[in-house]
C-alpha positions in Angstrom: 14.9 -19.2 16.9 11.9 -17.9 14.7 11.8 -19.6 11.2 11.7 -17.6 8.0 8.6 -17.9 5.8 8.7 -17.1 2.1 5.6 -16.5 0.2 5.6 -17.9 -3.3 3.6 -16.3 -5.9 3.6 -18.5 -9.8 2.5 -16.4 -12.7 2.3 -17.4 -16.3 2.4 -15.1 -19.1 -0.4 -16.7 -21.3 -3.1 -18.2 -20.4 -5.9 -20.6 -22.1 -9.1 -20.2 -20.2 -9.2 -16.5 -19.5 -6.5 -14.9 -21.5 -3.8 -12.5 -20.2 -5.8 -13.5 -17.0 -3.4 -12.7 -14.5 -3.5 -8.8 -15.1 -6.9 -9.0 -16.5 -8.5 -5.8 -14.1 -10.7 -7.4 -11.2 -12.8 -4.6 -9.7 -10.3 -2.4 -10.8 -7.2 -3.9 -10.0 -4.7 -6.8 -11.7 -5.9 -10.1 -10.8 -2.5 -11.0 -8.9 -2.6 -7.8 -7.2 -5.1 -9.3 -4.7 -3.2 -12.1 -3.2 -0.2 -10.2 -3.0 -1.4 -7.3 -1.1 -2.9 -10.1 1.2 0.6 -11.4 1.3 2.8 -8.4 1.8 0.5 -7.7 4.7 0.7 -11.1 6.8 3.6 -12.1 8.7 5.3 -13.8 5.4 9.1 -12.5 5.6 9.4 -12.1 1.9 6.9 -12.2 -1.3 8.3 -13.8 -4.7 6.6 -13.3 -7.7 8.0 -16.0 -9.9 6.9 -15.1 -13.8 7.7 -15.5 -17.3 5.3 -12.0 -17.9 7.8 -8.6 -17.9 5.0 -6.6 -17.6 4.3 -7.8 -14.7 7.6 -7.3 -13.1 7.7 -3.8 -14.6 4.4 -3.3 -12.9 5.3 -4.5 -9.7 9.1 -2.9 -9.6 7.4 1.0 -10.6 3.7 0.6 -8.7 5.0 -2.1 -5.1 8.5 -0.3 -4.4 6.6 1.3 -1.2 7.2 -2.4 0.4 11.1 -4.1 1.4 9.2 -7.5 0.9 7.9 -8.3 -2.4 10.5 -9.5 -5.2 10.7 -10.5 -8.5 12.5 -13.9 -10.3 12.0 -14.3 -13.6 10.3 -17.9 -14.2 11.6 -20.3 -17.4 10.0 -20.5 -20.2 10.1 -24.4 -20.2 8.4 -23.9 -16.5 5.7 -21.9 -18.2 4.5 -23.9 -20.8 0.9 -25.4 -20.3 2.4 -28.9 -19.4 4.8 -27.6 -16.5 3.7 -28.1 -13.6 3.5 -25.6 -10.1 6.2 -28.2 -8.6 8.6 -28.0 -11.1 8.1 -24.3 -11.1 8.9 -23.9 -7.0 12.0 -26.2 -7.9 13.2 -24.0 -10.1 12.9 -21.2 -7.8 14.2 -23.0 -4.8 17.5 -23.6 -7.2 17.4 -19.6 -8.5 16.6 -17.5 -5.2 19.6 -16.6 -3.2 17.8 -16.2 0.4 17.5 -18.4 3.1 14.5 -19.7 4.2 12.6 -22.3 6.4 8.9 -22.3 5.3 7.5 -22.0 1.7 4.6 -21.2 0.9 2.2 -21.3 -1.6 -0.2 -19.1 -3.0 -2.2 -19.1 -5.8 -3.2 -16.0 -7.7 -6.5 -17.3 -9.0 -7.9 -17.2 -5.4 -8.2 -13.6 -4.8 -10.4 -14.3 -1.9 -7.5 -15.1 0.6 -6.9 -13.2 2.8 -4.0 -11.9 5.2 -5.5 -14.0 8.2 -5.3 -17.0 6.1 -2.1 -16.9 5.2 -0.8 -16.7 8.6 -3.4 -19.1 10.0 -1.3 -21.6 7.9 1.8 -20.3 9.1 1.2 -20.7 12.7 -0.5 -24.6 11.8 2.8 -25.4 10.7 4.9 -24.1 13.2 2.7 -24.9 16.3 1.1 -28.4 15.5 4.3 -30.5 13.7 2.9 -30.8 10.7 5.4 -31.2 7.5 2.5 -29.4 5.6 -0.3 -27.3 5.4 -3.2 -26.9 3.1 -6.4 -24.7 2.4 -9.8 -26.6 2.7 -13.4 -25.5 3.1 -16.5 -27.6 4.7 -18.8 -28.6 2.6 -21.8 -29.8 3.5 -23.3 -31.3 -0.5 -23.7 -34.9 -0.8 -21.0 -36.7 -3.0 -22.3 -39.2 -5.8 -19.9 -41.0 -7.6 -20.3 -41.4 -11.6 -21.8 -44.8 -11.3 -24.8 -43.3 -9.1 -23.8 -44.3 -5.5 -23.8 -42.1 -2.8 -20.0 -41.3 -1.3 -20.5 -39.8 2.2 -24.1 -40.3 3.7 -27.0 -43.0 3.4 -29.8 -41.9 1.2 -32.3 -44.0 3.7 -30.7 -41.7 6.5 -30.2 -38.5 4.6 -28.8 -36.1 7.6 -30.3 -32.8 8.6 -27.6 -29.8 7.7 -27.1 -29.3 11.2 -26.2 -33.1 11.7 -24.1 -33.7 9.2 -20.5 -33.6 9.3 -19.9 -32.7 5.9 -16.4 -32.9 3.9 -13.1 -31.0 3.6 -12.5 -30.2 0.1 -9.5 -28.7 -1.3 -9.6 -25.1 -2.6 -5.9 -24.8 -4.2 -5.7 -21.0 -2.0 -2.7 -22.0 0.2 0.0 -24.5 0.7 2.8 -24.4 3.2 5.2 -26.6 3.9 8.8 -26.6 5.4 11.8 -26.4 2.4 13.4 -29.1 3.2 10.2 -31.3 3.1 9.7 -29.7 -0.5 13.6 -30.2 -1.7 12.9 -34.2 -0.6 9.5 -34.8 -1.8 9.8 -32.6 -4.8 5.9 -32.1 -3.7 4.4 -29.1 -1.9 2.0 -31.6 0.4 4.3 -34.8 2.2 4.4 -36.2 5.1 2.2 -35.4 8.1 -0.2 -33.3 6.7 -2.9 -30.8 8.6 -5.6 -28.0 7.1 -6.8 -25.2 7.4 -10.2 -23.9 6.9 -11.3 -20.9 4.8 -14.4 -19.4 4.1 -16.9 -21.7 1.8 -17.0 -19.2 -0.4 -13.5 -19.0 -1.2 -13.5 -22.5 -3.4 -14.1 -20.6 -6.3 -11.4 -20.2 -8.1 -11.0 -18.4 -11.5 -10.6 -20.9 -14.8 -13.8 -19.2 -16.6 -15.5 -16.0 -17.7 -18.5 -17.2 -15.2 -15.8 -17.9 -12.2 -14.5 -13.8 -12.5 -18.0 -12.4 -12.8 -18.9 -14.9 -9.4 -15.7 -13.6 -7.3 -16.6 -10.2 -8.5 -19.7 -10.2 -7.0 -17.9 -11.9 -3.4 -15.8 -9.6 -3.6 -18.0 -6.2 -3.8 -20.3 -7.6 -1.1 -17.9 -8.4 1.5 -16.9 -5.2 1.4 -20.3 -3.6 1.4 -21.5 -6.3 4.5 -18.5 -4.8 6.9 -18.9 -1.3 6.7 -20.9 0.9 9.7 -21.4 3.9 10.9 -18.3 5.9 11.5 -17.5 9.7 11.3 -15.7 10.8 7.7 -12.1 12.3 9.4 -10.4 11.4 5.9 -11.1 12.3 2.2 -9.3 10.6 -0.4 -9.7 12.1 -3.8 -8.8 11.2 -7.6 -7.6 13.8 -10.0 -8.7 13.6 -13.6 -12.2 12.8 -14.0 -12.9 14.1 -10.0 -10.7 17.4 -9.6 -11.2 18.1 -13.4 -14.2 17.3 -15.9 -11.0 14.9 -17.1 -10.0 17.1 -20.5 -6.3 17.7 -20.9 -4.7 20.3 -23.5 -1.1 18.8 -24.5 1.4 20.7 -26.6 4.3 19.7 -28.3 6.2 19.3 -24.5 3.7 17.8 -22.9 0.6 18.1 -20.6 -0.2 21.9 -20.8 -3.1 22.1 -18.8 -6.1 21.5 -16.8 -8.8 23.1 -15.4 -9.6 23.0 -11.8 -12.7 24.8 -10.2 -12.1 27.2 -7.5 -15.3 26.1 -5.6 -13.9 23.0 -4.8 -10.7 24.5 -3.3 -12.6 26.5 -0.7 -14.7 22.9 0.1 -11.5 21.4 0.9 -10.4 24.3 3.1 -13.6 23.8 5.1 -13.2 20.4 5.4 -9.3 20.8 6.7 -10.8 23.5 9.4 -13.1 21.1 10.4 -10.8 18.7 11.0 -11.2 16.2 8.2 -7.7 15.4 6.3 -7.8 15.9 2.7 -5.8 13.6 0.5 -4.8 12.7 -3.5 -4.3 9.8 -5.4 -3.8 9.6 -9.0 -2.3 7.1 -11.4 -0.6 10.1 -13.4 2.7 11.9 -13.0 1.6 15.4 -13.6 3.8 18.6 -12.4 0.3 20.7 -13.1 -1.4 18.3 -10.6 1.9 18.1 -8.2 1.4 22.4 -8.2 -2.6 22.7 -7.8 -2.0 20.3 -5.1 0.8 22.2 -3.2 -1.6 25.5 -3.7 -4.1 23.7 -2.1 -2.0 22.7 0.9 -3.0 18.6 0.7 0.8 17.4 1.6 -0.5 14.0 1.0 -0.2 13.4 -2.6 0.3 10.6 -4.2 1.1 10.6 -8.1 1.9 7.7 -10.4 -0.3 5.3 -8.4 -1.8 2.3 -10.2 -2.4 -0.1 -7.8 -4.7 2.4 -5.4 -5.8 -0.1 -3.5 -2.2 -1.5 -2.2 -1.5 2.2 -1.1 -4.3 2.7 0.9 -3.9 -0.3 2.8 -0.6 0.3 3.6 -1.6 3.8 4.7 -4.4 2.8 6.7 -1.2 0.7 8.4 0.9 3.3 9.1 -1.3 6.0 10.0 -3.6 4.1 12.1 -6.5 4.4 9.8 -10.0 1.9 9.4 -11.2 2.5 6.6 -14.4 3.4 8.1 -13.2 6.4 8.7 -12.6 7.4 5.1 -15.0 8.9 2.2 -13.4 8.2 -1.2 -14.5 9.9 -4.4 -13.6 8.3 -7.7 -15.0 8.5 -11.2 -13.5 5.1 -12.8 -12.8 1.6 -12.8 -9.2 2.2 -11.4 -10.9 3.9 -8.4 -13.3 0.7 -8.5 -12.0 -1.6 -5.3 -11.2 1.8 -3.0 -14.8 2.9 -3.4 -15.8 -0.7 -2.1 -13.2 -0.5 0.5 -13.8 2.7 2.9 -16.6 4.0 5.0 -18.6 5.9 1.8 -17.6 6.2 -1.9 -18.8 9.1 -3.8 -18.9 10.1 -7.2 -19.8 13.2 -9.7 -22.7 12.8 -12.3 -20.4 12.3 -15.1 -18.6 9.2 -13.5 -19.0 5.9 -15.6 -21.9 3.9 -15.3 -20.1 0.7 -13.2 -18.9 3.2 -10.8 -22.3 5.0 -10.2 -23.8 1.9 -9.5 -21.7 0.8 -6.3 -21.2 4.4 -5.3 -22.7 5.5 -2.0 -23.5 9.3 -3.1 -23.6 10.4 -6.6 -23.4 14.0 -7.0 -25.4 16.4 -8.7 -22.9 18.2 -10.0 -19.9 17.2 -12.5 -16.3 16.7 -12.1 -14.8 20.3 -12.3 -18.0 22.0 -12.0 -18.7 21.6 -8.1 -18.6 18.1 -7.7 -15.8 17.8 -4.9 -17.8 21.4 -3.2 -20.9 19.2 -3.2 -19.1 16.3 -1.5 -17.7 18.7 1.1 -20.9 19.4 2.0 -22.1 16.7 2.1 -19.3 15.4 5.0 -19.8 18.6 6.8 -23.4 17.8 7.3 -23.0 13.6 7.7 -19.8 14.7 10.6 -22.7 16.6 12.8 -24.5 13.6 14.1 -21.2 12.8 15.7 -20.1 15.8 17.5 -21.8 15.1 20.8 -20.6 11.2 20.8 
């Protein structure tokens, strides 16, 4: 009989070192938003978010419905304070949520470097190697001194080569599994026979300071840029406002009145579908003028109303079969951020903000609604022909 995991998410609405820090925008994206799309992406049977913060259940009930596994329980306000701590918090969900279970497990928000592998790495530890627990570590190979000026794990007469030395397991607070009813009798999410797990060295950061965000920022963004190769361009992905449009809108009393769209980049697109590249939209607004440009241009994969991008396309990639190596993304802002650093080649128009510019693969000559997405089209037509004879 296979045992049902539960991944266990704690969120607090304020926060003392980096405030409002769990839907402060990394690369992009709320900070929480990493883990969980790591989460809802492993072999974890459900996700709980367990917060005190309604926005970010409003966020995750209008912008996560696309996934059956993620769920929200509100957390107390007593288990939120700045004294409380996780346990009592996992507690008082194990006493609220009305599913059964076998394995909880713990994840931690502030270390958006986990990743999917991880997660179940810990899983299968606890199921295969009867452990009561399981916890995230990463080998270090520094020499420990203790406060009083003695060394803790080598002799300073002896010091070790790198490649000799053994080094130490540290703790880096990304993962914890353990089986329920080992939690409900310890009342502590590591008892009994205990086993690791290793994770990248990299991944002790966590985030507690200003310095720590900038730090993972920069992991982040080159771990994404390190894995990418050579691929052909068979998908576009495309923003709206700021990409489509030089990003002006005209309202009237009802509403959004209108936009303005250049033809040029209509025919691009047509091109691109002829030549067997698939053109798709993503935006973060609801707009019935987009929703009908985007029908007269024939892209049936349109996505409005999207604010976590980056959740979307990896569940598309998923269900369509997709690398992202395959996929040229053109964004203008910081909400198009993480998608740019994710596929094949990001591309932007002239206009686009400064941040984005910077980690963009191809930045236009032309603006956004004046022959930017024309240019880009060009531009894959002519990258795609290096690959027609392979």
């Amino acid at each position: 009989m296979s045992k049902t995991a539960i991944g266990f998410i704690p969120l607090r609405k304020n926060s003392k070192g980096i405030p409002h820090k769990n839907k402060k925008r990394l690369l992009g994206r709320p900070l929480f938003t990493w883990v969980l799309t790591e989460a809802l992406f492993s072999t974890l049977d459900r996700v709980y978010i367990f917060t005190d913060d309604a926005d970010i259940i409003a966020y995750i009930n209008n912008h996560f419905s696309w996934s059956q596994k993620v769920y929200c329980i509100e957390r107390s306000s007593e288990n939120a304070s700045d004294t409380a701590t996780t346990e009592a918090a996992m507690l008082e969900f194990c006493n609220k949520v009305d599913y059964q279970f076998d394995i909880f497990c713990l994840l931690q928000a502030t270390s958006p470097l986990t990743k999917r592998t991880d997660i179940d790495n810990a899983l299968n530890t606890l199921n295969t190697q009867n452990h009561d627990a399981v916890l995230s570590v990463v080998k270090t190979h520094r020499f420990i001194w203790s406060k009083e000026g003695s060394a803790l794990n080598y002799d300073v007469f002896n010091r070790p080569r790198r490649q000799d030395f053994e080094g130490l397991l540290i703790e880096n607070g990304a993962i914890y599994a353990t089986w329920k009813k080992a939690l409900l009798s310890s009342k502590n999410r590591l008892s009994g026979k205990m086993g690791t797990i290793e994770m990248r060295e990299d991944t002790l950061v966590e985030i507690d300071s200003q310095t720590d965000w900038e730090i993972i920022e920069q992991l982040i963004t080159a771990d994404f840029k390190t894995g990418r190769d050579a691929n052909r361009i068979d998908y576009l992905i495309l923003d709206v406002d700021g990409v489509f449009t030089d990003g002006t809108v005209v309202f009237n009393r009802e509403g959004e009145f209108s936009k303005k769209f250049d033809m040029r980049d209509g025919m691009g697109l047509e091109i691109l579908r002829e030549n067997q590249v698939q053109v798709m939209v993503m935006t973060s607004e609801d707009s019935e003028v987009v929703r009908k440009r985007m029908k007269k241009l024939k892209i049936e994969d349109t996505f409005l109303n999207v604010k976590d991008k980056y959740s979307l396309l990896e569940n598309l990639c998923i269900k369509k079969g997709i690398s992202p190596k395959q996929i040229a993304y053109m964004g203008d802002d910081i909400n198009d951020m993480s998608n740019m650093l994710r596929v094949g080649w990001s591309i932007c128009p002239a206009n686009a903000t400064k941040n984005i510019r910077f980690h963009s693969d191809i930045v236009l000559n032309h603006s956004s609604g004046a022959g930017a997405i024309r240019e880009a089209s060009e531009f894959i037509l002519n990258y795609n022909k290096r690959f027609n004879d392979l």
